[in-house]
One Martini backbone bead per residue (centre of mass of N, CA, C, O) as a GRO file, in nm:
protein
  407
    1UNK     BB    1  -2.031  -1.022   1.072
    2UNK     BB    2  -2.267  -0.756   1.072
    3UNK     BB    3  -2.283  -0.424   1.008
    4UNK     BB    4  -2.616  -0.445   1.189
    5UNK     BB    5  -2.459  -0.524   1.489
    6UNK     BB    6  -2.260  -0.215   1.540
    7UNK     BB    7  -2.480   0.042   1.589
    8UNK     BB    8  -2.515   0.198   1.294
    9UNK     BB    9  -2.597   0.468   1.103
   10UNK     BB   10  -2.851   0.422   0.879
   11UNK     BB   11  -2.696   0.603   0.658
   12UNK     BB   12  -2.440   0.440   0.652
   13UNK     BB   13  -2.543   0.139   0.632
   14UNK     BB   14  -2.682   0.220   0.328
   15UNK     BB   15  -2.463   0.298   0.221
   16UNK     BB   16  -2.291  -0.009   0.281
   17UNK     BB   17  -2.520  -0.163   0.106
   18UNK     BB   18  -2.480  -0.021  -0.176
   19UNK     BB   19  -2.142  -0.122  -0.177
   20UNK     BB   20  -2.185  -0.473  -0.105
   21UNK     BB   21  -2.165  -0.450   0.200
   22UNK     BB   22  -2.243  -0.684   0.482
   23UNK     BB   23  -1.960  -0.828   0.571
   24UNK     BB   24  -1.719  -0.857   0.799
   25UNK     BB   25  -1.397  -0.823   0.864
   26UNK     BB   26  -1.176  -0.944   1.101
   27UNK     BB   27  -1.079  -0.620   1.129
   28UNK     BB   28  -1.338  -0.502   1.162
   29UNK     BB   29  -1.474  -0.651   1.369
   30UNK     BB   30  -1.234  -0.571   1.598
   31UNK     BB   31  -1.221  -0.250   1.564
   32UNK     BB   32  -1.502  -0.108   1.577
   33UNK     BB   33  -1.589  -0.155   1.872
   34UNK     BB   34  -1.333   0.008   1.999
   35UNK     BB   35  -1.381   0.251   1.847
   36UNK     BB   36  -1.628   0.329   1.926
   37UNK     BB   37  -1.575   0.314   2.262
   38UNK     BB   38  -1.303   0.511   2.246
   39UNK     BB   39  -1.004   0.368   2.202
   40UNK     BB   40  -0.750   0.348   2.143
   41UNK     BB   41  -0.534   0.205   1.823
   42UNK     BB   42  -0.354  -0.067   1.744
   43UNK     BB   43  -0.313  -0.222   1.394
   44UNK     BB   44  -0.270  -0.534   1.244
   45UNK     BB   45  -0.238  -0.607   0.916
   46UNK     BB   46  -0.275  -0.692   0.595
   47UNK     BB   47  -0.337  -0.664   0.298
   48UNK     BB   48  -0.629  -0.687   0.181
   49UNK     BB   49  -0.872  -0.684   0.463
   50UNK     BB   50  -1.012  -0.354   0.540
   51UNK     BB   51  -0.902  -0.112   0.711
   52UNK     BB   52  -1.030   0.130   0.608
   53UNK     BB   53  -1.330   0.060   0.715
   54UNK     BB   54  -1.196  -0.025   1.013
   55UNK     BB   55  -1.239   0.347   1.044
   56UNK     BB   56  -1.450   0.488   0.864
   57UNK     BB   57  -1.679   0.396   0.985
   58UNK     BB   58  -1.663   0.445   1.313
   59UNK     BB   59  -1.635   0.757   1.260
   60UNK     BB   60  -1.837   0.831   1.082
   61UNK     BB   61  -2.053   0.796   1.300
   62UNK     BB   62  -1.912   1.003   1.509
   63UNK     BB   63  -1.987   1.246   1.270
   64UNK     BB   64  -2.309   1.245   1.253
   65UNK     BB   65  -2.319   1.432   1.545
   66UNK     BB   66  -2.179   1.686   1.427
   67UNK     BB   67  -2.039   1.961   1.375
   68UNK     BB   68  -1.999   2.158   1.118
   69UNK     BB   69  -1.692   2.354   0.986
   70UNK     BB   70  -1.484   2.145   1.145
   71UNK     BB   71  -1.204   1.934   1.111
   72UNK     BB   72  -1.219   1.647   1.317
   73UNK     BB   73  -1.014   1.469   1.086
   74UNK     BB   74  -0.751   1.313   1.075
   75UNK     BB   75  -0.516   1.198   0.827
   76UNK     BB   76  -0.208   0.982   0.748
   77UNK     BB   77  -0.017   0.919   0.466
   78UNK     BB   78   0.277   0.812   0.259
   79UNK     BB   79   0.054   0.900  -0.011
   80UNK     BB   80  -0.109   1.011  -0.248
   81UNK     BB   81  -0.306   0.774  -0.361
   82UNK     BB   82  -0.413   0.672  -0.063
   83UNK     BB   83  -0.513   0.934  -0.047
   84UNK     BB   84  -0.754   0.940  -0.267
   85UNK     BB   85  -0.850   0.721  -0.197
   86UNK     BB   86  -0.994   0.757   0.066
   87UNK     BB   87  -1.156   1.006  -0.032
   88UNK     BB   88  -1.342   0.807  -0.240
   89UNK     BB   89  -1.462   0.655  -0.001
   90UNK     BB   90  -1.546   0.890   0.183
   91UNK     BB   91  -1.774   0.947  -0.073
   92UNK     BB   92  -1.904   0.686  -0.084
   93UNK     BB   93  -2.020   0.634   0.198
   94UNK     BB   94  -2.108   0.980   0.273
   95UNK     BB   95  -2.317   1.098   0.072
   96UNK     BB   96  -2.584   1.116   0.291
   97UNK     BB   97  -2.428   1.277   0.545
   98UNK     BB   98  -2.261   1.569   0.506
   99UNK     BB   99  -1.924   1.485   0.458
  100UNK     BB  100  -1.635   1.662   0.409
  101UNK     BB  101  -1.359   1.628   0.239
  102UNK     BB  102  -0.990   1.591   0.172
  103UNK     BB  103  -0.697   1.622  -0.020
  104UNK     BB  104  -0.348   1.617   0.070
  105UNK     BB  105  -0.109   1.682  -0.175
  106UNK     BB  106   0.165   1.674  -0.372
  107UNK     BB  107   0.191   1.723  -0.722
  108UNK     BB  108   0.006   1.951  -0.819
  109UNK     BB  109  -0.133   2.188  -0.901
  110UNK     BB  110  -0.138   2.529  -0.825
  111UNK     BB  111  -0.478   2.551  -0.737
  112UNK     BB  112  -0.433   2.329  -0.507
  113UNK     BB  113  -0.383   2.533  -0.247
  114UNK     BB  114  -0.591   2.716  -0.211
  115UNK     BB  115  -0.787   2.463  -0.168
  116UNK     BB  116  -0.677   2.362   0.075
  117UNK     BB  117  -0.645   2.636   0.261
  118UNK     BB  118  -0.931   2.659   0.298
  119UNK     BB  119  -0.990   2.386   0.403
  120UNK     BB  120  -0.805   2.447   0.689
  121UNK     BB  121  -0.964   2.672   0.773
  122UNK     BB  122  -1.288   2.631   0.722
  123UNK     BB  123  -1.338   2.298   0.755
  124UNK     BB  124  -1.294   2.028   0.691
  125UNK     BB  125  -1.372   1.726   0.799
  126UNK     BB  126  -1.199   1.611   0.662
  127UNK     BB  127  -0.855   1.516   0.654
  128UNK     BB  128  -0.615   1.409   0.393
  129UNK     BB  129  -0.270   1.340   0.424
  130UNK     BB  130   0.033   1.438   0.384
  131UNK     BB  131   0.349   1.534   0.546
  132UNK     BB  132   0.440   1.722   0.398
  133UNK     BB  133   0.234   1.917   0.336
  134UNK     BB  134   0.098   2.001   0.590
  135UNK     BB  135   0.352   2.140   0.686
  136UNK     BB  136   0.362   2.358   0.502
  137UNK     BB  137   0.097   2.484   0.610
  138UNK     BB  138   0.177   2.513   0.895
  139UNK     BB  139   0.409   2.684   0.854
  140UNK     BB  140   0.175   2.935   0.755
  141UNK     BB  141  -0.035   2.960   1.030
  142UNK     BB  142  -0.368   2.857   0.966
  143UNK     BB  143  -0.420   2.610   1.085
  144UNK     BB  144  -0.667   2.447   1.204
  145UNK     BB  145  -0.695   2.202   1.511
  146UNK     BB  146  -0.862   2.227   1.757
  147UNK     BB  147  -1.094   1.998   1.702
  148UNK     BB  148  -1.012   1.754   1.655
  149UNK     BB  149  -1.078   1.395   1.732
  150UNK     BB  150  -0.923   1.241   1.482
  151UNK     BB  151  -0.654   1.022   1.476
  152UNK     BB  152  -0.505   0.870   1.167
  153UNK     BB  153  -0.243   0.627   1.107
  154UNK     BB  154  -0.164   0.508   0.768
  155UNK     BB  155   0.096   0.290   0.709
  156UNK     BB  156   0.284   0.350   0.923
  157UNK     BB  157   0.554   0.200   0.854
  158UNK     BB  158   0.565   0.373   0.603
  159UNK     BB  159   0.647   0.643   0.711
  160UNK     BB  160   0.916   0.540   0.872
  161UNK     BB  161   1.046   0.403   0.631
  162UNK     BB  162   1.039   0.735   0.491
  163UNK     BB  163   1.109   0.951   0.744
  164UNK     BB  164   0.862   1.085   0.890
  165UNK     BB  165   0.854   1.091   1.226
  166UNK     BB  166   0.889   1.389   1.262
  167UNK     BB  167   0.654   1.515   1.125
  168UNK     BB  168   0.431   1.360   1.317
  169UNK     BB  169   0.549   1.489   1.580
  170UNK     BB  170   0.446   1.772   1.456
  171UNK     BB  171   0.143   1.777   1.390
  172UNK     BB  172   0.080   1.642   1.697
  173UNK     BB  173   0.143   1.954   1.824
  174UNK     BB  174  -0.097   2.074   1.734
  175UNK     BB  175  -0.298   1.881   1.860
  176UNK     BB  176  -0.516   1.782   2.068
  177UNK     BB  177  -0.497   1.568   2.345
  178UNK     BB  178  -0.792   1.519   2.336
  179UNK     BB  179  -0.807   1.228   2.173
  180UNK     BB  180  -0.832   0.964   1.899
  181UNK     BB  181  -0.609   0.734   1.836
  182UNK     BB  182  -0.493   0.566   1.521
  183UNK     BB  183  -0.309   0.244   1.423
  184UNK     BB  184  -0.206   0.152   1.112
  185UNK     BB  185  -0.068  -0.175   0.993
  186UNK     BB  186   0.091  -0.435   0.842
  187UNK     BB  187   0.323  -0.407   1.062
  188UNK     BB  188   0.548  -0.445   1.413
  189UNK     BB  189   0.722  -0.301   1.466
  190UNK     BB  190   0.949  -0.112   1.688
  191UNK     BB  191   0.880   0.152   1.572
  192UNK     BB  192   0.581   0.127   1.603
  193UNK     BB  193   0.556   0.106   1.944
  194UNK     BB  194   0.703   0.352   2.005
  195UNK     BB  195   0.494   0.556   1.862
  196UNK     BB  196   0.296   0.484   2.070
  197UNK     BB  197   0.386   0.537   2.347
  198UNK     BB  198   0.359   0.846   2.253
  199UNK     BB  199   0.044   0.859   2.123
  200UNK     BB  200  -0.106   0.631   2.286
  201UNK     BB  201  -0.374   0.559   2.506
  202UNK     BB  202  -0.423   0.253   2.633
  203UNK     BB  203  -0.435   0.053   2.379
  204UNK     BB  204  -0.599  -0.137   2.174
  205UNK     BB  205  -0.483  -0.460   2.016
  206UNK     BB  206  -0.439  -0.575   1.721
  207UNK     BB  207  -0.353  -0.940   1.506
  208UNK     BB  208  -0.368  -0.995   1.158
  209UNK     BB  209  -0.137  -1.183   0.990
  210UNK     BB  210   0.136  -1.084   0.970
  211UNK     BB  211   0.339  -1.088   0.751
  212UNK     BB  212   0.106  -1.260   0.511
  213UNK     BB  213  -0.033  -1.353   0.291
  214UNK     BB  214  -0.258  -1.447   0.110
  215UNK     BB  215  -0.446  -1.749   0.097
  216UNK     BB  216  -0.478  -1.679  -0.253
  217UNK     BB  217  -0.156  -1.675  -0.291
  218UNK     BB  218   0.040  -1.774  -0.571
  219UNK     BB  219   0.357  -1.893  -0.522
  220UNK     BB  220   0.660  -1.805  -0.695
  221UNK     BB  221   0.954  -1.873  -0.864
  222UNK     BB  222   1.303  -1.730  -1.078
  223UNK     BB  223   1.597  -1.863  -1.164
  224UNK     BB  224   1.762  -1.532  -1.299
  225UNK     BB  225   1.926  -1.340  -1.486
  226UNK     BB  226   1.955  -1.034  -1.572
  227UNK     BB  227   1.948  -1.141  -1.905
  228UNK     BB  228   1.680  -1.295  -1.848
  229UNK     BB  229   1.407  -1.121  -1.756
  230UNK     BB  230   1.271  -0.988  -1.998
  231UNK     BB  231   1.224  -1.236  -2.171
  232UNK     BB  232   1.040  -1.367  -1.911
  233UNK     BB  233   0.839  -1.129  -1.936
  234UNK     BB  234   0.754  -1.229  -2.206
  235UNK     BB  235   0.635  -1.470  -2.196
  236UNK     BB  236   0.437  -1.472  -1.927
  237UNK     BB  237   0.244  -1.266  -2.075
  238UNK     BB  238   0.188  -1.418  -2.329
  239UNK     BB  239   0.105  -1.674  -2.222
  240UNK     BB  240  -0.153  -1.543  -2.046
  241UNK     BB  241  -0.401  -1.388  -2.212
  242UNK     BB  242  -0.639  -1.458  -1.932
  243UNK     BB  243  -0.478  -1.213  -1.817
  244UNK     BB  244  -0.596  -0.889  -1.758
  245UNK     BB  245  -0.418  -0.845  -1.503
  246UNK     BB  246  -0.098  -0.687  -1.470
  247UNK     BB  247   0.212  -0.624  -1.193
  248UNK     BB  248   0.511  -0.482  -1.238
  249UNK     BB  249   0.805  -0.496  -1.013
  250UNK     BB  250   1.070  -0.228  -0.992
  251UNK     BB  251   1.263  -0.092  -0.853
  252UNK     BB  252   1.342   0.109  -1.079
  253UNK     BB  253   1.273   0.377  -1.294
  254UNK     BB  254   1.437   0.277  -1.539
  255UNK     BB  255   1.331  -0.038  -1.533
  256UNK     BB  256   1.039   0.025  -1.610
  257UNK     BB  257   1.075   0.164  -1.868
  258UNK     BB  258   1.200  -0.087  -2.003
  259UNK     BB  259   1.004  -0.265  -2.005
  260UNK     BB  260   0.776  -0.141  -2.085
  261UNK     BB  261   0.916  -0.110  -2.387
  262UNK     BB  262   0.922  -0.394  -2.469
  263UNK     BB  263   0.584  -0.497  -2.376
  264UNK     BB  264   0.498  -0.290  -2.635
  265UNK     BB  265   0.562  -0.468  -2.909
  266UNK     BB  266   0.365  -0.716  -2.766
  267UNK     BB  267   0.193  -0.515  -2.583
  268UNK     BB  268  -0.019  -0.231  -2.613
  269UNK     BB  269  -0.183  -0.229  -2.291
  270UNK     BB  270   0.099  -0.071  -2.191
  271UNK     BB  271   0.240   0.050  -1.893
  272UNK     BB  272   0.389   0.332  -1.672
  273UNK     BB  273   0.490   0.395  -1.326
  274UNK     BB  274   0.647   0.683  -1.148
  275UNK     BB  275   0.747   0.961  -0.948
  276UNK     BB  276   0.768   1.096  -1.235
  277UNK     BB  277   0.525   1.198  -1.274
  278UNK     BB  278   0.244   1.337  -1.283
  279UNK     BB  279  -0.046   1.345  -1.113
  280UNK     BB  280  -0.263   1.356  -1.325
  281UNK     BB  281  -0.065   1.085  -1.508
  282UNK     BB  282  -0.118   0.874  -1.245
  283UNK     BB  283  -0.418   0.881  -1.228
  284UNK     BB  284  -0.479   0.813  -1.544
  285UNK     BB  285  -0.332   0.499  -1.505
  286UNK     BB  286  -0.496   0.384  -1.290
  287UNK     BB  287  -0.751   0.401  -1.428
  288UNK     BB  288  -0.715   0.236  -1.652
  289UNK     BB  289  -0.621  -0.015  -1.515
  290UNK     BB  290  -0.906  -0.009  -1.335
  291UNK     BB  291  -1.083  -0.068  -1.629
  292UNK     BB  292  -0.900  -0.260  -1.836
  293UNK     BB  293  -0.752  -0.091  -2.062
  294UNK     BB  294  -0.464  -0.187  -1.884
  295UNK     BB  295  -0.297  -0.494  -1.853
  296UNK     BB  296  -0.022  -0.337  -1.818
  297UNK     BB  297   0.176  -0.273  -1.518
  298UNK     BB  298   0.447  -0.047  -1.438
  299UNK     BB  299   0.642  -0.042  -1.104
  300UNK     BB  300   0.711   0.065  -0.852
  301UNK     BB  301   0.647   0.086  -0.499
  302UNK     BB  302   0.407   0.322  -0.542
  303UNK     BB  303   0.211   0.031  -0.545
  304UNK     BB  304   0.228  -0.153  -0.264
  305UNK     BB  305   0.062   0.047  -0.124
  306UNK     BB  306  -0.310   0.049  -0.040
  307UNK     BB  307  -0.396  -0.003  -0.327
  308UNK     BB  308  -0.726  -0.052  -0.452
  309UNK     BB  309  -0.712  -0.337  -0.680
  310UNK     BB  310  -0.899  -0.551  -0.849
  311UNK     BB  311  -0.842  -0.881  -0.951
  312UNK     BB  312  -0.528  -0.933  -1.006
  313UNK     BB  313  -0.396  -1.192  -1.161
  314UNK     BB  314  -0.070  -1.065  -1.170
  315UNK     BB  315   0.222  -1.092  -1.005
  316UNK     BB  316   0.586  -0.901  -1.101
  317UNK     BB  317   0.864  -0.988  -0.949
  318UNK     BB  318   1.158  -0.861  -1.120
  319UNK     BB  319   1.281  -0.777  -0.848
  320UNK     BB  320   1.380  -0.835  -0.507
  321UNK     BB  321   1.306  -0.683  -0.221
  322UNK     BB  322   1.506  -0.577   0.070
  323UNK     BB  323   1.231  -0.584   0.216
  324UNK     BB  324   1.062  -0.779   0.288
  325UNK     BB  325   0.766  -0.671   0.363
  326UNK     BB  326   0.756  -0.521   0.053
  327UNK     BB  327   0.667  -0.852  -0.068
  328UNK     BB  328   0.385  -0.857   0.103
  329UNK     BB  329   0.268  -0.602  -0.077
  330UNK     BB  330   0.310  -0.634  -0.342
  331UNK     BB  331   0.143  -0.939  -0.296
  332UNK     BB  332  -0.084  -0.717  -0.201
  333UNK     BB  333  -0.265  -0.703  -0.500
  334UNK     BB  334  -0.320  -0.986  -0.498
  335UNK     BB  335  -0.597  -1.146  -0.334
  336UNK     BB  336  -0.850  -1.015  -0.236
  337UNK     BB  337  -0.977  -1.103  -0.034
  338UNK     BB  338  -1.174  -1.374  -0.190
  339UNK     BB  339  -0.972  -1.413  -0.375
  340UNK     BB  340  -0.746  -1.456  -0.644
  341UNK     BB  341  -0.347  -1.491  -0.709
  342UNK     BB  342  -0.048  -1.444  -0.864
  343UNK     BB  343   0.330  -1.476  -0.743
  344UNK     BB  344   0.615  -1.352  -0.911
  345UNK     BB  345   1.008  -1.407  -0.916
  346UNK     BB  346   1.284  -1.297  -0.981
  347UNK     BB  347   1.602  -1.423  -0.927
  348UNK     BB  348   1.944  -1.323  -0.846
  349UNK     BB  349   2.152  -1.389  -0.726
  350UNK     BB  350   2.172  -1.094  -0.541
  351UNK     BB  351   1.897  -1.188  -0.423
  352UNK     BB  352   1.885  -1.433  -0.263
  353UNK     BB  353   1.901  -1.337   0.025
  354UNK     BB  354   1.644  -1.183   0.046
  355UNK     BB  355   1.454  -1.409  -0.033
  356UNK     BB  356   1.470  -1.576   0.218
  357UNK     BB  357   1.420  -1.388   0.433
  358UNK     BB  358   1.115  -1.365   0.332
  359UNK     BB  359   1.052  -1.651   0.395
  360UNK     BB  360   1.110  -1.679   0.686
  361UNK     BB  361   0.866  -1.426   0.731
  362UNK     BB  362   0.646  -1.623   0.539
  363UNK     BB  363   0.690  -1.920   0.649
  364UNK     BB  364   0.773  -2.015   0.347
  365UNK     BB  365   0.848  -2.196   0.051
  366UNK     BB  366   0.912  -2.076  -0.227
  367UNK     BB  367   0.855  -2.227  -0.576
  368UNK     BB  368   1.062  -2.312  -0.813
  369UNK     BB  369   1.072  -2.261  -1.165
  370UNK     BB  370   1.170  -2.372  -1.419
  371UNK     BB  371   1.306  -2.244  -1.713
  372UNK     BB  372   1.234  -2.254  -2.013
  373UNK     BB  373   1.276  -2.321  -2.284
  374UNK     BB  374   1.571  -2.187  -2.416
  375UNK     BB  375   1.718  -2.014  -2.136
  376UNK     BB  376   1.926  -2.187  -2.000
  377UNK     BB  377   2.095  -2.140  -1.764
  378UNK     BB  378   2.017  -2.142  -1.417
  379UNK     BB  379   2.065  -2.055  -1.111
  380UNK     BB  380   2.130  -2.124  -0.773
  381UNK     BB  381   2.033  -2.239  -0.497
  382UNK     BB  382   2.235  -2.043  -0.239
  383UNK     BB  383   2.257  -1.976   0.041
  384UNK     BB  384   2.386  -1.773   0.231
  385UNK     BB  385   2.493  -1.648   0.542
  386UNK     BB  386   2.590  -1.371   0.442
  387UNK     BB  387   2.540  -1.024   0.305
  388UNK     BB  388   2.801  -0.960   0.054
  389UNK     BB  389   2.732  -0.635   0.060
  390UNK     BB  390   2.874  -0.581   0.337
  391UNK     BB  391   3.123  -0.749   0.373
  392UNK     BB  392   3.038  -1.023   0.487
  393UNK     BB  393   3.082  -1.183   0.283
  394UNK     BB  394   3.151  -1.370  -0.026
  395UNK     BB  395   2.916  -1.359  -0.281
  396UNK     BB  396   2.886  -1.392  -0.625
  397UNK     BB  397   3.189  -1.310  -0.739
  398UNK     BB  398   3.095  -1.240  -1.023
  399UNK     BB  399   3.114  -1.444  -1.271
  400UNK     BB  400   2.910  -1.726  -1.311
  401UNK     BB  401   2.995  -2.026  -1.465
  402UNK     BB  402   2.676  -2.051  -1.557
  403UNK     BB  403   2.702  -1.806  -1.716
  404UNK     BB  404   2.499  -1.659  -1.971
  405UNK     BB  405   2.611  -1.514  -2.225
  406UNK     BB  406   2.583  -1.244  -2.391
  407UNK     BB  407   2.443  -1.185  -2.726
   0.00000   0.00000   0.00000
């Protein structure tokens, strides 16, 4: 379907037509109607689908004959990253329709707050907020938000899964009660379902491809121990030079530097990041990255969600994340829309556990890898029963007979 048959505004359509979209992606074909006809909305789709833009369009619109001067539009997101990204869609597609947002995220400079404080009193058309500062706001009784007309909480699972839900819960009691609400999430857990049942009303509801990788990524994995990894992710960058960009996600902020200063050896055009940064060094790391002047970025999870970097050639997941759902976030940084994509994994023994889990969630068992000539034996791939970490089950416990010892 093509967006110049959803009867929207055309200096809208002009932008987005200037921007390279001409068809609608599956959720936004089924969102957008139901968004302009004006009913509350629960929407499930896979990361890199086009959510943002299934609700930006639709919104924008209906803020084109609205007047300005007054807050009309909350979104509240996770992270302070996917808050200033949404804030970039939102002045490319709005350029010509004189339309002000603003991005509203902790750790900014000292002058970032005066910025902020402004705009909640005097009314920017949208506000981008984490729930986090937002509260900061509200709690010094400035912010009007008696106006807003729209509210979207983006990425909800992911704000749930870190503990927002109470800050949602007071945010939205600031707000009038006649509103449209809309959530989007990648996944439909049932704390997912609860949060619905209390703040939209009547919802149309939308399910494109819950918690499965795009058919783009090209997936696989490796059986290897925990000191056989750094070296195997130095084999794998080096191997692949026509690789362009590659991102690597480490479970701690430790394992980030450890890595990173490891493949700066051997490739220069390697960063991390991680919350550990201040915003505006994790800024211009992403910037680079995203201009291809940096080659390989290592990162925690605070890049597996929402942010929009295409082309991304190679993904490594260097631990096993322990949320089955968070594999499907980090690997959906490649094969963005029609695009393709690699994702790989290393096992070891401690992870097998989570790995299997992974499959059951994404329907499908993803191919080991032998091990590179010269790597030593690698574990074997036999699933536990119960989880070995809970105690109801112990499960390769101690060093296994066929580890290879520390050299």
């Amino acid at each position: 379907m093509k967006f110049d048959e959803f009867g929207i505004n055309n200096d809208l359509l002009n932008a987005i037509s200037y921007m390279g979209f001409n068809e609608a992606t599956p959720i936004q074909e089924q969102a957008i109607p139901e968004i302009l006809a004006g009913k509350d909305l629960i929407a499930c789709a896979q990361t890199g689908t086009g959510k943002t833009a299934a609700f930006l369009i639709p919104i924008l619109n209906g803020l084109a004959n609205l007047p300005r001067g007054k807050t009309t539009t909350l979104i509240i997101v996770p992270t302070r990253e996917l808050a200033i990204q949404i804030d970039q869609h939102i002045q490319g597609v709005a350029y010509t329709m004189n339309i002000h947002s603003i991005s509203i995220y902790g750790g900014g400079a000292g002058d970032d707050w005066g910025q902020q404080k402004r705009a909640l009193t005097e009314g920017a058309d949208i506000i981008v907020a984490t729930p986090g500062k937002l509260i900061s706001h509200l709690n010094m009784g400035y912010v009007k938000f008696d106006s807003v007309k729209y509210l979207i909480l983006d990425e909800a699972d992911r704000m749930l899964d870190i503990g927002f839900i109470n800050d949602i819960i007071k945010i939205i009691s600031y707000l009038p009660k006649k509103r449209q609400t809309l959530m989007f999430s990648a996944t439909m857990a049932h704390k997912i379902r609860s949060l619905a049942e209390k703040i939209l009303t009547s919802p149309a509801e939308i399910n494109i491809a819950i918690a499965k990788p795009a058919e783009g990524v090209l997936q696989a994995a490796y059986m290897a121990y925990d000191n056989q990894k750094t070296a195997l992710v130095d084999h794998l960058v080096t191997d692949k030079p026509d690789y362009h960009s590659i991102l690597i996600f480490c479970s701690t902020k430790r394992k980030v530097n450890e890595v990173a200063r490891l493949l700066k050896k051997t490739e220069k055009n390697t960063e991390a990041i991680s919350s550990d940064f201040e915003q505006k060094e994790r800024e211009a790391v992403l910037l680079r990255f995203k201009a291809r002047k940096t080659r390989i970025l290592v990162a925690t999870d605070v890049l597996s969600r929402g942010i929009d970097i295409k082309d991304i050639n190679l993904i490594i997941n260097f631990d096993v994340p322990q949320d089955a759902e968070d594999y499907v976030h980090r690997v959906g940084r490649t094969a963005r829309a029609d695009s393709t994509g690699v994702a790989l994994t290393f096992i070891s023994p401690d992870d097998i556990y989570y790995f299997h889990r992974i499959e059951q969630l994404i329907e499908k068992e993803v191919y080991k890898i032998p091990l590179p000539p010269g790597f030593g034996p690698e574990p074997e791939w036999k699933v536990p029963k119960h989880n070995y970490r809970t105690g109801k089950k112990k499960y390769f416990k101690g060093r296994h007979k066929n580890h290879p010892k520390k050299r």
